[in-house]
N, C-alpha and C positions, 0 to 999 in steps of 0.2 A: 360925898357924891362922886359916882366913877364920872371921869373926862376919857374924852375920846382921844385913842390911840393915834400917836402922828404916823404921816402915811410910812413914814422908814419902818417902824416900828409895826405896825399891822403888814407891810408887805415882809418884815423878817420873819416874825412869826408864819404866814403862811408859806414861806419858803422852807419853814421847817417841817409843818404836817404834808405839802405838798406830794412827799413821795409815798404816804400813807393813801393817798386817792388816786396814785398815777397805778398801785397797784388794783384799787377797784375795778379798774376797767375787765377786768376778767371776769369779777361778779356783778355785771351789771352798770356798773354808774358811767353814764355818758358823760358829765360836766358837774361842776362844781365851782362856783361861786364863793368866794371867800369875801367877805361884806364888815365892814368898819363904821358902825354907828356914832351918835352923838355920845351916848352911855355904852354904849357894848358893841359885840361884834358878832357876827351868824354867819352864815353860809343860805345857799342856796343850790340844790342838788337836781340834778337831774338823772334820773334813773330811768331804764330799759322798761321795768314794770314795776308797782306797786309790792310784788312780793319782792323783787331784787333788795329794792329799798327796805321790807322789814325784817331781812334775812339779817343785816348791815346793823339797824338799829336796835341792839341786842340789849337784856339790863344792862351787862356791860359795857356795852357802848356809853348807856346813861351816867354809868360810876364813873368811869373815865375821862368822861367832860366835865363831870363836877371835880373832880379831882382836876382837873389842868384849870379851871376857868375860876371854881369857887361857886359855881350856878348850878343848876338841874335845868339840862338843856328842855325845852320846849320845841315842837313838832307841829305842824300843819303838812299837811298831804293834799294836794292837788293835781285835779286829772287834765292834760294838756293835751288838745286837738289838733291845737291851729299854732304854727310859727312861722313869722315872717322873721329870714336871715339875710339882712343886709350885707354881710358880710358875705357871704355865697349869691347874693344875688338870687335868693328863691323863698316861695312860700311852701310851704308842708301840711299838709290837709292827713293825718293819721299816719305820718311817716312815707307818705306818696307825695310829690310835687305837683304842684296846682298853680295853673294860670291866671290870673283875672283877666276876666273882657275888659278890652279897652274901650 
């Protein structure tokens, strides 16, 4: 049974693919989440649009994470309206800023 990657080790590795996503930002990809499970490890992506993202997830894309991981990556796609950014101090209603009444 896989164990979870310690965090030295899950943060080396994504210091390695890191500069592979720092160039997406041209084709689309806002943020990426790099994620360390009990058993495995994922990501979490954020993409401009739905097409940026399946421009990106190509077969190849698929062979190439089974080849580094030993898995056939799995996908879910979700449509995102609403964020609140603590860190900015703001919420975003379709990529516009939004006040709540107080």
């Amino acid at each position: 049974m896989a164990r979870k990657a310690t965090k030295q080790d899950a943060i080396d590795r994504a210091k390695k693919a890191a500069p592979t996503y720092v160039d997406l930002g041209q084709k689309g990809l806002i943020r990426k989440y790099f994620l360390n499970g009990d058993v495995s490890g994922g990501g979490v992506y954020l993409w401009e649009s739905r097409e940026a993202a399946e421009a990106w997830y190509t077969n190849e894309w698929y062979d190439w994470i089974e080849e580094r991981f030993s898995a056939r990556p799995k996908l879910s796609f979700f449509d995102n309206y609403v964020v609140v950014d603590n860190l900015a101090d703001e919420v975003r209603i379709d990529g516009a800023n939004w006040t709540p009444a107080p």
